[in-house]
C-alpha positions as CSV (number, residue, x, y, z in Angstrom):
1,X,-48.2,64.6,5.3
2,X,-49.5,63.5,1.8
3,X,-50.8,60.1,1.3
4,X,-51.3,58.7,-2.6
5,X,-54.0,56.2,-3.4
6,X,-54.9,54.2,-6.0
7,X,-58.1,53.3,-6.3
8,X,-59.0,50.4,-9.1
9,X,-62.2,51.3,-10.7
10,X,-62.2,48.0,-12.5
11,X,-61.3,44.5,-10.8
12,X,-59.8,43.6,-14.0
13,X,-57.3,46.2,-13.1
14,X,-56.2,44.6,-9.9
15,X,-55.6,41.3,-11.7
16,X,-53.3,43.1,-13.9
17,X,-50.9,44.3,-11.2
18,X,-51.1,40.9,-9.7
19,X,-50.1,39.5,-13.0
20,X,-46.8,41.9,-13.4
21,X,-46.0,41.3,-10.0
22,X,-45.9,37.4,-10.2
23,X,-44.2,37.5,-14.1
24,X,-41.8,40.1,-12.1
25,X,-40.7,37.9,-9.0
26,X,-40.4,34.6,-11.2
27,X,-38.1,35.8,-13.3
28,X,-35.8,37.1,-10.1
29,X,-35.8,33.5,-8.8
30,X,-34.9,32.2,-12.0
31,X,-32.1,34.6,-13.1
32,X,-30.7,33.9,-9.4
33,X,-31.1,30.1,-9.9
34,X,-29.4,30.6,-13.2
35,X,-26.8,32.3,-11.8
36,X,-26.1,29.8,-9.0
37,X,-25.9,27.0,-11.1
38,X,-23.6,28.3,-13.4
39,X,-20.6,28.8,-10.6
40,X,-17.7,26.3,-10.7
41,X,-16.0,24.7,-7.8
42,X,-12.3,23.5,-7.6
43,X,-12.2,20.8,-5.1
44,X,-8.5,19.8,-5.9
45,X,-7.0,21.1,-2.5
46,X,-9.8,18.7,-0.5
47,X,-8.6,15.8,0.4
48,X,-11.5,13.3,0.6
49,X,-9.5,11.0,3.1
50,X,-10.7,14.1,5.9
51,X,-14.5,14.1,4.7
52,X,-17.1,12.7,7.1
53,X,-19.7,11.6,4.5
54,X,-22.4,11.0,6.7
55,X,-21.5,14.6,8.1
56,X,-21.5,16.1,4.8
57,X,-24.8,14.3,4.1
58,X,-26.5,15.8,7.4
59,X,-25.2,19.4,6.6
60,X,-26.3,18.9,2.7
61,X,-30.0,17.8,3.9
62,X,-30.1,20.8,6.6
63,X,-28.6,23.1,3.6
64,X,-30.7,22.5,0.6
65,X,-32.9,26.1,1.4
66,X,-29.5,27.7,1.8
67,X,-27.5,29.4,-0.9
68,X,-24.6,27.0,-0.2
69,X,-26.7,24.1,-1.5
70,X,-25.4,24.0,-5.1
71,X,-21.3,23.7,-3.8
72,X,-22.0,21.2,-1.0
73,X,-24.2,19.0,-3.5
74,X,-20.6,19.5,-5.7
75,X,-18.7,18.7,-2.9
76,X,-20.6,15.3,-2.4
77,X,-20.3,14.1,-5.6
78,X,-16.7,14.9,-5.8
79,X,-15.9,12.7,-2.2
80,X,-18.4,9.9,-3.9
81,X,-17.0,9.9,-7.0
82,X,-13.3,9.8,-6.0
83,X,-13.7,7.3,-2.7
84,X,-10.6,7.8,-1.4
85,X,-11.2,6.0,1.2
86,X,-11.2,2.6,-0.1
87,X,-8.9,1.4,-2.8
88,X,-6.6,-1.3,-3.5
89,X,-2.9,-1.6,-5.1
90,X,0.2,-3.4,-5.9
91,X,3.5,-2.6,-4.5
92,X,6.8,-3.9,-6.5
93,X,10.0,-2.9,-4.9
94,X,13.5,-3.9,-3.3
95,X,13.8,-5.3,0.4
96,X,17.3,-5.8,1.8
97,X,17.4,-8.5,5.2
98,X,20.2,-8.4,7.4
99,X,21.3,-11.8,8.2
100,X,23.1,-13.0,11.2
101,X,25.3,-15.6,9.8
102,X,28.1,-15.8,12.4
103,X,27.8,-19.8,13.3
104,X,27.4,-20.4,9.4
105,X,31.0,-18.5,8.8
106,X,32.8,-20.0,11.8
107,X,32.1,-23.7,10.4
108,X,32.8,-23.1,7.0
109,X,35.9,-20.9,7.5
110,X,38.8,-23.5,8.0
111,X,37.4,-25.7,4.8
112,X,38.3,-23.0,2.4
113,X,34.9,-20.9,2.0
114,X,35.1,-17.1,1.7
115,X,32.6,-15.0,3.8
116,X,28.8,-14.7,3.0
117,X,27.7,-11.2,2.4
118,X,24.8,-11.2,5.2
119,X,22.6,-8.5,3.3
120,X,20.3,-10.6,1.9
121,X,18.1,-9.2,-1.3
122,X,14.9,-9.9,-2.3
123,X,12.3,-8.7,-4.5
124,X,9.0,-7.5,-2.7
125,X,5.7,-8.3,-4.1
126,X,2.8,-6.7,-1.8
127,X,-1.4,-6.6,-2.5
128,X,-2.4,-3.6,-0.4
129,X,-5.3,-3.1,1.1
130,X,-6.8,0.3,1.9
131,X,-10.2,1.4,4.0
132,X,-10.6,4.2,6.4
133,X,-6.6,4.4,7.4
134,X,-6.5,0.7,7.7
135,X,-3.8,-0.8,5.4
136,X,-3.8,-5.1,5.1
137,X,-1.2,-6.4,3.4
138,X,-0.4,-9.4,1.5
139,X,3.2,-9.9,1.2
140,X,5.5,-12.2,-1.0
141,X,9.4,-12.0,-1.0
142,X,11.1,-14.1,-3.8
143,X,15.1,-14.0,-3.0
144,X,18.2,-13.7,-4.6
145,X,20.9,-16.2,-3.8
146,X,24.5,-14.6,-1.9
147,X,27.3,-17.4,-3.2
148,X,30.1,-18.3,-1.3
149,X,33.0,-20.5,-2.8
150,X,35.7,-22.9,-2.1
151,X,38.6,-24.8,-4.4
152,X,35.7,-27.4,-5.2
153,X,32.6,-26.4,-3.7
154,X,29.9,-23.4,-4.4
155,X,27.3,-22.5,-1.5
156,X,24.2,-20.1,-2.0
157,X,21.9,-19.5,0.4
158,X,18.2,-17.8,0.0
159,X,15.8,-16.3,1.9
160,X,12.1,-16.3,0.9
161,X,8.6,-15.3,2.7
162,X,5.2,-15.0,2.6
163,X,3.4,-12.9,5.1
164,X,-0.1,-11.2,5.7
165,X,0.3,-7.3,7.6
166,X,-2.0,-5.0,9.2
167,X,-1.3,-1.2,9.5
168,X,-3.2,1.8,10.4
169,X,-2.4,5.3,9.3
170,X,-1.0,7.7,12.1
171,X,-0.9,10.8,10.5
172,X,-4.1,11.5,7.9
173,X,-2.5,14.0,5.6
174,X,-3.2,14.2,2.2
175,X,0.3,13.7,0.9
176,X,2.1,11.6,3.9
177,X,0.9,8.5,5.6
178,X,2.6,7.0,8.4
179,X,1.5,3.2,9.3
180,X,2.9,1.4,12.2
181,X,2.7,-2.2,11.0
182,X,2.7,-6.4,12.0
183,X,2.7,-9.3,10.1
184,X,2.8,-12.7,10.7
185,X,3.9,-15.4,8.3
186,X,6.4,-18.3,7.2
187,X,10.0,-17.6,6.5
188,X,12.5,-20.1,4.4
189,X,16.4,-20.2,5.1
190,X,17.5,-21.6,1.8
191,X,21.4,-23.3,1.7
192,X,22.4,-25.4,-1.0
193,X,25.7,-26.7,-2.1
194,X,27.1,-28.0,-5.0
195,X,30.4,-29.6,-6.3
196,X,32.1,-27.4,-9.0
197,X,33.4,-29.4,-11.7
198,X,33.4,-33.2,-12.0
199,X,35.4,-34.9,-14.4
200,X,33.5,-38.3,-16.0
201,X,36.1,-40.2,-18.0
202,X,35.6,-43.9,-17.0
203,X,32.5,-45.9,-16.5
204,X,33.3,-46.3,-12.7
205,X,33.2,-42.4,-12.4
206,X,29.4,-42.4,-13.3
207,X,29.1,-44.3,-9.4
208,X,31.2,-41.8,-7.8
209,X,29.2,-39.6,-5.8
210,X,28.5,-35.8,-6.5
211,X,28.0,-33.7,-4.1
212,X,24.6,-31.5,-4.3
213,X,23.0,-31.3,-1.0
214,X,20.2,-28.6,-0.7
215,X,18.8,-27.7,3.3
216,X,15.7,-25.5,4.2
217,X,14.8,-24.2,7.3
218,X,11.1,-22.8,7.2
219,X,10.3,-20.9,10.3
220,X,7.2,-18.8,11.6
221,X,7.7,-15.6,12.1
222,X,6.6,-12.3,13.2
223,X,7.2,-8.7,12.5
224,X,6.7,-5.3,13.8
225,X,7.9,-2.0,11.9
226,X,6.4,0.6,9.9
227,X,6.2,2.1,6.6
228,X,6.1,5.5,5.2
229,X,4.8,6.6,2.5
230,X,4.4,9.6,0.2
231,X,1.6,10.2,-2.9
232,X,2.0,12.0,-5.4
233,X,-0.8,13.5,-7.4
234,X,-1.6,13.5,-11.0
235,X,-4.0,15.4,-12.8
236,X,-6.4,13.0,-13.0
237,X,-6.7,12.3,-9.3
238,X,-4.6,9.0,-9.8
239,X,-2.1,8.3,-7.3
240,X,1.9,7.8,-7.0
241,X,2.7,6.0,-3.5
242,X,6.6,5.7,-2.8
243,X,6.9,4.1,0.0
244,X,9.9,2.7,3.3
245,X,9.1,-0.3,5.4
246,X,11.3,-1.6,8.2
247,X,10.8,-4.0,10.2
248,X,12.3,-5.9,12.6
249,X,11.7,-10.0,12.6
250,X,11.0,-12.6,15.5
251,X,11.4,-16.1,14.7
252,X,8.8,-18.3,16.7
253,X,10.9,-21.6,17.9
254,X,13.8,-23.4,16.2
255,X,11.8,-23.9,13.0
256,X,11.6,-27.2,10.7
257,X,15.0,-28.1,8.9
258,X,14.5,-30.6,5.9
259,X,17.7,-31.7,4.2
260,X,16.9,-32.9,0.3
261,X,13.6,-32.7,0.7
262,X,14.0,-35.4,4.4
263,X,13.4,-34.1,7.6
264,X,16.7,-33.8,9.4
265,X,18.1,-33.4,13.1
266,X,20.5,-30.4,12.0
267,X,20.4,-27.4,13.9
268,X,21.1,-24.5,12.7
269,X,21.4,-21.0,14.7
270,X,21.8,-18.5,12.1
271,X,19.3,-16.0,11.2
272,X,18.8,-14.9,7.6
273,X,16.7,-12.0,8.5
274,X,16.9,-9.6,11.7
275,X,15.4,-6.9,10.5
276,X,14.5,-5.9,6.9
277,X,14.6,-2.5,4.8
278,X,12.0,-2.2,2.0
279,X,11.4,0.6,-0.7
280,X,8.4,-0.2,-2.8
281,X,6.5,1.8,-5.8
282,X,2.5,2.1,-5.7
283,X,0.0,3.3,-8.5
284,X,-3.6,3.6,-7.7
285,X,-5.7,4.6,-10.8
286,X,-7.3,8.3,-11.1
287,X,-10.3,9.4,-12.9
288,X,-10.9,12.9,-14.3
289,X,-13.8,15.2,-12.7
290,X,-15.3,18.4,-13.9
């Protein structure tokens, strides 16, 4: 067996070789740090939505001596920046209620009046609410009027609401969500009626009376349904949400009738919503990340 030695005659010598080794190792660690920072990391197929931060925080503090420090620090930022999680949005759209109207057609059939079309439109106006699958709603329904005529007479009738809703996400996918929903809110039935034509040719005309009688029925209600929705994802992280709501309504009690603007003993059995069919159109905001 042959053994090699190296003796150092000087202790300068010994320094030296400490020197090279130290200059030698340094530059290691910082071509490998060089190298590690300059990787990039596509994060597009995560869907924040899934990321427990205060998991990812844990693993990033217990990771920082690891080589996987550099993409989990990415990955935080990314999830922080982008805060799925919590956002808020508008939602225009088209609801259609179906209205039981059967009491309503019987009475007005023998004096002339064609049948009322019992779907309902309205326009939907809804301030969503988003944090950790929970959805709140705020929810406004403006109608349009359904006309029904006789020789002489026109009547419309209208339904109108505003609500508040509370959902929770079922399914936690990155492009579908699926939230059973209730709301609770006030409901108008709308009915007015209103003479045709009237012919004013003679001073006593002006006292004959014209007929224009208007009739609301506000009600408090209650609704259970759900609505679906799908995103769609642009390039900047910003969201499309086209979303279906149904929903089936409860009326609480007879409700209050006023008849121009007095209250009034009428009673009125129909329902101007059942159940109601929404499609609505969301946009949440992106921003780009590198």
């Amino acid at each position: 067996m042959v053994h090699f030695r190296i003796q150092m005659q000087n202790p300068n010598d010994m320094k030296f070789v400490f020197t090279l080794f130290a200059c030698a190792l340094s530059l290691s660690c910082l071509a490998q740090h060089h190298v590690n920072h300059s990787r990039k990391y596509d994060f597009r197929q995560v869907d924040p939505s899934t990321i427990d931060k205060e998991e990812l925080r844990k693993q990033l503090e217990a990771a920082k001596v690891a080589s996987g420090y550099d993409s989990l620090q990415a990955l935080t930022q990314y999830v922080h920046s982008t805060d799925e999680n919590q956002f808020a949005t508008l939602a225009v759209g088209y609801q259609l209620a179906f209205a039981s109207l059967t009491n309503l057609q019987r009475e007005l059939g023998p004096l002339g009046f064609t049948n009322i079309n019992e779907n309902v439109s309205n326009v939907i106006l809804s301030l969503d609410l988003y944090k950790n699958r929970f959805m709140t709603s705020f929810i406004a329904t403006p109608g349009f009027r359904n006309l029904t005529t006789s020789e002489d007479m026109e009547l419309r009738i209208k339904r109108r609401t505003i609500e508040m809703g509370l959902g929770y996400d079922l399914v936690k996918n990155r492009h579908i969500d699926l939230f059973p929903q209730v709301t609770i809110g006030f409901q108008d039935f709308l009915v007015d009626v209103r003479q045709k034509t009237f012919d004013v040719n003679t001073i006593p005309d002006l006292l004959d009376e014209m007929v224009n009688t208007s009739m609301k029925k506000r009600s408090f209600i209650f609704t259970y349904g759900g609505e679906f929705d799908y995103k769609i994802y642009t390039a900047s992280r910003a969201r499309i949400i086209l979303g279906v709501r149904y929903a089936q309504v409860l009326e609480a009690g007879d409700g209050q009738v006023r008849v121009n603007g007095e209250s009034s003993d009428l009673k009125l059995d129909d329902e101007i919503a059942t159940s109601t069919l929404s499609f609505v159109v969301k946009v949440v905001p992106g921003a780009n990340h590198r």
